[in-house]
N, C-alpha and C positions, 0 to 999 in steps of 0.2 A: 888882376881881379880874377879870381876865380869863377870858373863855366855855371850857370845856372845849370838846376837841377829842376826836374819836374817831379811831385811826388805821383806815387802811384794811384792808381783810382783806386785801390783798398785802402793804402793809407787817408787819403782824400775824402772817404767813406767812412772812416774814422774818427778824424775827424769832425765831420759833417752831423753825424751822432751823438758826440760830446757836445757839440755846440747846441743841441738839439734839446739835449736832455740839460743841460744850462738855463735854455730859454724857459723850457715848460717848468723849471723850477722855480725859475723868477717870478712867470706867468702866476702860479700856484700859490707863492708866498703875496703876490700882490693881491688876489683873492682869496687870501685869510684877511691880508688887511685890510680890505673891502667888509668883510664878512664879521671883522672885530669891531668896527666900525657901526655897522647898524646895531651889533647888539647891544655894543655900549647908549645906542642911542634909544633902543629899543628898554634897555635900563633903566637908564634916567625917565625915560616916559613913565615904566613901571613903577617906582619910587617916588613920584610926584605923585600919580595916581592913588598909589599907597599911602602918603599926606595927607591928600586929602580927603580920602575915605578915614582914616585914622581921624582928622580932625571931623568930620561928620558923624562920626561913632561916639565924640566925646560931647559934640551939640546933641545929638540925639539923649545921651545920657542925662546931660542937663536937663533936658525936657521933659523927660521921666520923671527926675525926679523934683520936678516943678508942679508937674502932674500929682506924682502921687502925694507930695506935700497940700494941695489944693483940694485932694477928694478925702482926704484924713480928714480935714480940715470940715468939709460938708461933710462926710458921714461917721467920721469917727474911725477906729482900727476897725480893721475884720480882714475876711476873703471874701474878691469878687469871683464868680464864678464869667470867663470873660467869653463862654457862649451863651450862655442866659440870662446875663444881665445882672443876675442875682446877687445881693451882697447880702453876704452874713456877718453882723457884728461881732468886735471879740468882747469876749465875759470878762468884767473888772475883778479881777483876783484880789480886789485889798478887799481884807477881813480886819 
């Protein structure tokens, strides 16, 4: 059996660097995947939110025009003026 050898403290230093700079690579990649992690969650949050605003935008719509079909209805076509309250009828153009 051949004599053990002992390496140097520079080679050991070495090394000790490479394992080093290993580690904090791991370290770094495991806090991307920490980091891809929330934003995908942070996504999916936004996306939902986005749903359901989209479908509150589309109930909102409806109710406009529930609304405007209801006040056609009580005062006829025109334009309201919607700080004065004021409504002006439209002119029947059949001649």
């Amino acid at each position: 059996m051949p004599d053990k050898q002992k390496f140097s403290d520079e080679d050991m230093a070495k090394l000790k660097e490479l394992q080093d700079k290993f580690n904090n690579i791991v370290l770094v990649l495991g806090q991307i995947s920490i980091e891809i992690i929330k934003t995908d969650e942070e996504k999916d949050r936004l996306l939902t939110l986005k749903s359901k605003t989209e479908n509150d935008f589309k109930q909102l719509k409806s109710e406009e025009k529930q609304l405007a079909e209801a006040l056609t209805k009580t005062y006829g076509a025109g334009i309201l003026n919607p700080k004065t309250g004021e409504f002006t009828p439209q002119e029947n153009k059949s001649n």
